[in-house]
Each structure stands twice: as structure tokens, then as C-alpha cells.
C-alpha positions as CSV (number, residue, x, y, z in Angstrom):
1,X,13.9,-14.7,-19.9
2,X,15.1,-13.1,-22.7
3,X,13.7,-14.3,-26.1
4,X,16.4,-16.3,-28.4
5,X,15.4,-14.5,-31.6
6,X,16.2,-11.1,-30.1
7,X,19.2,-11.9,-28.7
8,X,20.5,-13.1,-31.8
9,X,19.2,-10.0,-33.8
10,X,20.7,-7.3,-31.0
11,X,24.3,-9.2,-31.0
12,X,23.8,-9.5,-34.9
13,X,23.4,-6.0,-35.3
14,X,26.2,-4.7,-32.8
15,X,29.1,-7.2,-34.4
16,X,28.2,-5.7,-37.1
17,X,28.7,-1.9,-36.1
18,X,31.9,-3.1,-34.3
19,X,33.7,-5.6,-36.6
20,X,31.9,-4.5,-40.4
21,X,34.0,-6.5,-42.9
22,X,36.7,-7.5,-40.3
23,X,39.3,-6.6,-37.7
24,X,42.2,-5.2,-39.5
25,X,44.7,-4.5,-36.7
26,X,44.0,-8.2,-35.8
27,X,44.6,-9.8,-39.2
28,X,47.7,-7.7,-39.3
29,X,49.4,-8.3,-36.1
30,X,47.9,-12.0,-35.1
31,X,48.7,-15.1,-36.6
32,X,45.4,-16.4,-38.2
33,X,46.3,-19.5,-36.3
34,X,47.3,-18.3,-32.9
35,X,44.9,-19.8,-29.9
36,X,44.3,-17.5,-26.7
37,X,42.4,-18.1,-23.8
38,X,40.9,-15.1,-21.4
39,X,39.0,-14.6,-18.7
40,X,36.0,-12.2,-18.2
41,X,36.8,-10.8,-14.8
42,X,35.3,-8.5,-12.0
43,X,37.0,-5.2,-11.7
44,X,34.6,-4.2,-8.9
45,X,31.5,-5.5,-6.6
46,X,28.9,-6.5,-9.1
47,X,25.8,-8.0,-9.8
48,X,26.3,-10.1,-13.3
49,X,23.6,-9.7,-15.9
50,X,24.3,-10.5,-19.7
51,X,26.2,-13.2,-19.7
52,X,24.3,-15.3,-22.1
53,X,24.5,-12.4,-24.4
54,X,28.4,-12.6,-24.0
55,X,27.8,-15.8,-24.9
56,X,25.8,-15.6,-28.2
57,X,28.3,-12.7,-29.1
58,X,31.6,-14.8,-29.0
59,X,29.5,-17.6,-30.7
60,X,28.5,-15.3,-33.7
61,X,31.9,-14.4,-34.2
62,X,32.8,-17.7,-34.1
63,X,31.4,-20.9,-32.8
64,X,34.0,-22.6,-32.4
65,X,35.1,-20.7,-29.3
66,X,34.4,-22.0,-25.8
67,X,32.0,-20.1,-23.9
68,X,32.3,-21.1,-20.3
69,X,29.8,-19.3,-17.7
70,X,31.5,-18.7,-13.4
71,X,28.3,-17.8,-12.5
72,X,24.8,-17.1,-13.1
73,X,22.9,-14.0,-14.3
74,X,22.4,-12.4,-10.6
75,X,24.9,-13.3,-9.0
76,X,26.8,-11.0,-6.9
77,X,30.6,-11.3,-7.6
78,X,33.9,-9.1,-6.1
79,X,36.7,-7.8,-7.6
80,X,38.9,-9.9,-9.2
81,X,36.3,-12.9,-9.5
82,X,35.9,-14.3,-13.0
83,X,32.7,-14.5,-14.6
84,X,33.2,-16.5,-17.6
85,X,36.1,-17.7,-19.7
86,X,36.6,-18.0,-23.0
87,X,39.0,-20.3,-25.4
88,X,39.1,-20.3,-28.7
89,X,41.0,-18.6,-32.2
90,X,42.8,-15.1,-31.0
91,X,41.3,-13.5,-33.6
92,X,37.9,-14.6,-33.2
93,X,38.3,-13.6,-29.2
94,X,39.9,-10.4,-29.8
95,X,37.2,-9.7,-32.8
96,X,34.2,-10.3,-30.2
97,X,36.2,-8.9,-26.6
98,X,34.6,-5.3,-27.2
99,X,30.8,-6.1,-28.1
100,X,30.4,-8.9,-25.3
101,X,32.1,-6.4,-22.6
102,X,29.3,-3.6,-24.1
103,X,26.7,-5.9,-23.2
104,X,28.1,-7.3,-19.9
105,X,29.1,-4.1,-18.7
106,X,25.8,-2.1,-19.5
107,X,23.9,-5.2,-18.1
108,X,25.9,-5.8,-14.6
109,X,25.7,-1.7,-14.3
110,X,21.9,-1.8,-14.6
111,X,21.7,-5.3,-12.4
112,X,24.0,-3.5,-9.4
113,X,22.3,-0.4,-9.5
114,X,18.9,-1.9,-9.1
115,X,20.1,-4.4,-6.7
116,X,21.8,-1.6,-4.5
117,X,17.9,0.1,-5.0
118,X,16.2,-2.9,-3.3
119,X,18.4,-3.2,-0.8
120,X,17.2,0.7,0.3
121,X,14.2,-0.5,0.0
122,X,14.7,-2.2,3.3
123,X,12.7,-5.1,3.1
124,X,9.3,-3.1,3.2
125,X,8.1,-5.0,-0.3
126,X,8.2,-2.3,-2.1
127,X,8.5,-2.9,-5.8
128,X,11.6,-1.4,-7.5
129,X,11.0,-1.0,-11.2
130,X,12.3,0.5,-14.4
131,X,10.9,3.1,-16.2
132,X,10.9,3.3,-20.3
133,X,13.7,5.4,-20.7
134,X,15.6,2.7,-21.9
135,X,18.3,3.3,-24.8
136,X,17.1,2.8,-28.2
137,X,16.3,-1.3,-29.1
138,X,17.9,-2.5,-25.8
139,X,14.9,-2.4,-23.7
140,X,14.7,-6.0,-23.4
141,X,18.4,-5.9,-22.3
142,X,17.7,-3.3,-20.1
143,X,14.8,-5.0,-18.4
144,X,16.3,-8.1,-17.9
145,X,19.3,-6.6,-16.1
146,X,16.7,-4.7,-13.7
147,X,15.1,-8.2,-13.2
148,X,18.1,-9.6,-12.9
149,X,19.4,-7.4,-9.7
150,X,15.8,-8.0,-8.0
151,X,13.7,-5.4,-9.6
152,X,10.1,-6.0,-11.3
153,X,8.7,-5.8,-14.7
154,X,7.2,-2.4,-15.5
155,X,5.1,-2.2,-18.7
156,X,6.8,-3.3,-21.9
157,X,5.8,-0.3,-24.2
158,X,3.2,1.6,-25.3
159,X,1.3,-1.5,-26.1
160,X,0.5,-3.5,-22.9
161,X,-0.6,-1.1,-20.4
162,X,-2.8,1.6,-20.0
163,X,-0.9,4.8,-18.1
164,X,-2.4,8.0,-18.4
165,X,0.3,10.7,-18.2
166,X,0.1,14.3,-18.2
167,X,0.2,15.1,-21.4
168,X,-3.1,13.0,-22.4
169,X,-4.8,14.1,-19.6
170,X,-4.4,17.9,-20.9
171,X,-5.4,16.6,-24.0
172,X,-8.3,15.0,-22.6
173,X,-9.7,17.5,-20.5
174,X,-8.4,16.7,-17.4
175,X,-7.4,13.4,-15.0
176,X,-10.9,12.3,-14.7
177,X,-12.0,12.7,-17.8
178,X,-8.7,10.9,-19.2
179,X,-10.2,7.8,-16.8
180,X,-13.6,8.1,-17.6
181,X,-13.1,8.1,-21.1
182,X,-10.5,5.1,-20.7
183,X,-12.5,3.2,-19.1
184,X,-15.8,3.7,-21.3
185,X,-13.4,2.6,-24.6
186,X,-11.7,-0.6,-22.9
187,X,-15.5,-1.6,-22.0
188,X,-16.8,-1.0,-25.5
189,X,-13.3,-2.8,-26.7
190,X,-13.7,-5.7,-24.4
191,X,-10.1,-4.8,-23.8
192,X,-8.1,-7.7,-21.1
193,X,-5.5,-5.1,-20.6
194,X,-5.2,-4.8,-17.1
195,X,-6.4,-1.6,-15.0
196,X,-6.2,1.9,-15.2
197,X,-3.2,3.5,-14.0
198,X,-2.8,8.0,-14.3
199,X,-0.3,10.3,-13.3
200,X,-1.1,12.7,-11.0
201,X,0.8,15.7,-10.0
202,X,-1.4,17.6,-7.5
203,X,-3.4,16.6,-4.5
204,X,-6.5,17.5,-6.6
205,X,-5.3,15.6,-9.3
206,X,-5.1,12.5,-6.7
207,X,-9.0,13.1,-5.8
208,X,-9.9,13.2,-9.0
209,X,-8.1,10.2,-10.1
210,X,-9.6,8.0,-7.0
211,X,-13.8,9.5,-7.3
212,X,-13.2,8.2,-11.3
213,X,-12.1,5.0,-10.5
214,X,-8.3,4.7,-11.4
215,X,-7.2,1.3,-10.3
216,X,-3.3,2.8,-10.2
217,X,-2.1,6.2,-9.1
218,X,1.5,7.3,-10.6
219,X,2.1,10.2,-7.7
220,X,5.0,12.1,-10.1
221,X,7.3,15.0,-9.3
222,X,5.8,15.8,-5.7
223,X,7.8,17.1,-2.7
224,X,7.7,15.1,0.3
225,X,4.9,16.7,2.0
226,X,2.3,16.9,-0.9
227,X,3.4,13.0,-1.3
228,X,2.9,12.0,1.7
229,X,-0.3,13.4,2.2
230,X,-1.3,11.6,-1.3
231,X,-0.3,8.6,-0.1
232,X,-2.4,9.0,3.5
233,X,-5.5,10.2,0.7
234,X,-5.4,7.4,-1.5
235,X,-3.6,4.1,0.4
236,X,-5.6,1.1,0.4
237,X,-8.1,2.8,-2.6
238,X,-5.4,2.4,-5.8
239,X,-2.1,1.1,-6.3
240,X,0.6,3.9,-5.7
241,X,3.6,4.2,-7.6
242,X,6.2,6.9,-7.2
243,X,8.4,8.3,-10.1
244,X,9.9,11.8,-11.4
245,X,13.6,12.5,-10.2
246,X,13.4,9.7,-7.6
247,X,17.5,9.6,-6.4
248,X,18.6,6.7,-4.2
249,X,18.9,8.5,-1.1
250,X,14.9,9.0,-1.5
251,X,14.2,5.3,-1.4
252,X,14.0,4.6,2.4
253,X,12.0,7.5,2.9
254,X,9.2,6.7,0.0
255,X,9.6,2.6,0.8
256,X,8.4,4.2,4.8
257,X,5.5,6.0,4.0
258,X,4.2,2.9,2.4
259,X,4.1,3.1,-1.6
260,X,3.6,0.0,-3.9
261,X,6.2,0.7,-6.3
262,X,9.0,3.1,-7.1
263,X,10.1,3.5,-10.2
264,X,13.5,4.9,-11.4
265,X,14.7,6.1,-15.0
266,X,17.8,6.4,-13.4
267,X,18.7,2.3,-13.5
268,X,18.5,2.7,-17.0
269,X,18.7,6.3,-18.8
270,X,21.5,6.9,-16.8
271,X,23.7,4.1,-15.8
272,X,27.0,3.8,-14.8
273,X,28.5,0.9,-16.9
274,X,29.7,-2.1,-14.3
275,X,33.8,-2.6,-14.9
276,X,34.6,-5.6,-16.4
277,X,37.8,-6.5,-18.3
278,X,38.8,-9.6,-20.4
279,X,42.0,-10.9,-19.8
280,X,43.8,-12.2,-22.7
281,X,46.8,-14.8,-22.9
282,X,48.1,-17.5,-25.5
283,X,47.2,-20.6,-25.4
């Protein structure tokens, strides 16, 4: 679930980018008290995710128009199917029609992309996650919509979970030292974080990742024969995730050879919006 307080500071901030001190081609073409009803509707096969931000957009703008959901977040909807309506001040709908469908659109994009992910997946269990190339303060949006079209949670941030990448362990001295050294501070820290996951590029890097203990193993940027004799090293000894340049046709062949998780930047730094349109008529 997404938390109520930032919703309200996301849609907050967006109105505000969009509307700033008001709609002027609305105040001078609509009759301040003309009514309209629309429809959010499906312009293609979807997965719906953001509707309840939809919701607290139209209710910023005015709260006095009716929000009604179709469907739930998750739901798989064809073209042409409506998703929610709305009824209220023309105005008010016309001033909110562009930052809900932001949302919506961004959201069901993320939610269909990931859902089309799992599916590939093929029923092996596989975990299909996000990564945290996320755009800038819509992570949580972001996430939710993953969740939302049947992916898992990844970490949050930098904050939550420990994952070692390259970069720290050539600062470190190498992979094992990078989990050595993490695993000597969480101890003196008495940390609860959960386990030890590093990135590991090379076969070598994968043996020295297992004989220091790493309870994870993120096996980035390796051609399919170098991962799948990383996998054959190091199944049943860490939790293997997969990640660098992953593309959708890869998925059955890394959910085969028996990964945990595969994660994808691509469901989120690179997403095709979903197309959704509101339809508009008086009321």
C-alpha cells in the first residue's frame, strides 16, 4: 500500500507544476458553472495501477467531484473498457484530466510491463523485481505499479538493504573483503538489516563472494555462458539474482537455469506510458 501522506504530497506537488495559479484557457472558454462528466477509458490491453492517485488528484482540485473506480489496481482491462469515471465542475475536471492521466498512465505502463515480465517467467517462481532506477520522488509510485502487475519488492533505497556493488568493492579492496568487512561492522552494529547481498561480475568474483559468506549473489552483466556456470557454482549456497541489461526476451531463458530473482531497470527507467484517455461530455 501506498502511504496516504505521500500520496497527498506527490499529487500536491504535480497540480501544482500543472495548474500554478489556475487554468486560463478553461476560465476563458468554460462557464464557471458548466457540469461535465467523463470517463477514464482503456485505449489498449492494460494492467491498471494508480487509480487511487487519480483519485486524490481530482479530489485536490476539487472535492466536490465524484471519483468513481471500474476496477481495481491490477486488474487487467481491454481497449475500450473504462476504468473510472468522474462527475463533477468542467473546470475542476478539465483542470485535474492531465495530472491524473500522468499518473495512471505512468503507473498502468510500469504494472503491464511487469505483468507481461512474470508471465515469461513461466511459472518457474522466479521473482520479478524492480531495480532503483526509478524517476526522481516517484519511487513509491513506481514500486507500487511493479507490485501491482505481480512483481516483488526490491530494496527501498540506500537505507534498508545491504548490496555491495562494484564500485564499493574496488573501493574496498575487492568482493571478499567488501563482505568481510560488512559483515564484521553489522556484527559490531548489532545491525537487524537482513543479509549480505554483492554484485559479482566474474566467475572469480562469484567464488569469492560464496568462501566469504555472502548470503545474496547479484550475478550482473554476464553472457549466458559465464551465468550459467555461476549459477551451477553457487545454487543452493546464496540467493541469485540476475540484473545488467536484462531484455524481455532473456526472461525464459534466466527463469530455466533456475535464478531467484531477476531484476529489470527496464520496468521503470524506461517505460512506455500505458494509453489512457478521458472522455469528456456535459452533463
Amino acid at each position: 500500500m501506498l502511504e496516504l501522506e505521500i500520496v497527498r504530497r506527490a499529487v500536491r506537488a504535480a497540480i501544482e507544476e500543472d495548474l500554478g495559479p489556475g487554468d486560463v484557457t478553461s476560465r476563458v472558454v468554460i462557464d464557471p458553472a458548466a457540469r461535465a462528466k467523463g470517463a477514464l477509458v482503456a485505449r489498449e490491453r492494460l494492467i491498471v495501477a494508480g487509480l487511487p492517485i487519480a483519485r486524490e488528484v481530482f479530489r485536490q482540485v476539487d472535492p466536490a467531484v465524484a471519483f468513481r473506480e471500474a476496477c481495481r489496481d491490477g486488474d487487467e482491462r481491454p481497449a475500450g473498457e473504462t476504468v473510472a469515471t468522474v462527475e463533477g465542475s468542467a473546470r475542476s475536471i478539465l483542470a485535474a484530466e492531465r495530472t491524473a492521466l500522468n499518473f495512471l498512465q505512468r503507473m498502468s505502463g510500469i504494472a503491464t510491463a511487469t505483468r507481461r515480465a512474470v508471465a515469461l517467467a513461466g511459472g518457474t517462481g522466479v521473482q520479478i523485481s524492480y531495480t532503483r532506477k526509478t524517476a526522481p520522488m516517484l519511487r513509491p509510485f513506481d514500486k507500487y505499479a511493479v507490485r501491482a502487475g505481480g512483481g516483488t519488492s526490491h530494496r527501498a533505497g540506500l537505507f534498508d538493504a545491504v548490496l555491495i556493488k562494484g564500485n564499493h568493492c574496488r573501493l574496498a579492496g575487492g568482493v571478499g573483503e567488501a563482505v568481510r568487512g560488512a559483515r564484521r561492522r553489522l556484527r559490531d552494529e548489532a545491525s537487524n538489516l537482513p543479509g549480505i547481498e554483492v554484485e559479482a561480475g566474474t566467475l572469480e568474483e562469484v567464488r569469492e563472494a560464496l568462501d566469504a559468506g555472502a548470503d545474496g549473489i547479484l550475478l550482473d552483466n554476464m553472457d549466458r555462458g559465464t551465468l550459467a556456470s555461476a549459477i551451477a557454482l553457487a545454487r543452493g549456497r546464496a540467493f541469485l539474482e540476475v540484473s545488467g541489461g536484462v531484455r524481455e526476451e532473456d526472461i525464459p531463458f534466466l527463469a530455466a537455469l533456475g535464478v531467484d530473482r531477476i531484476s529489470l531497470g527496464s520496468l521503470t527507467h524506461s517505460v512506455r506510458a500505458a494509453d489512457l484517455a478521458l472522455d469528456v461530455a456535459p452533463s
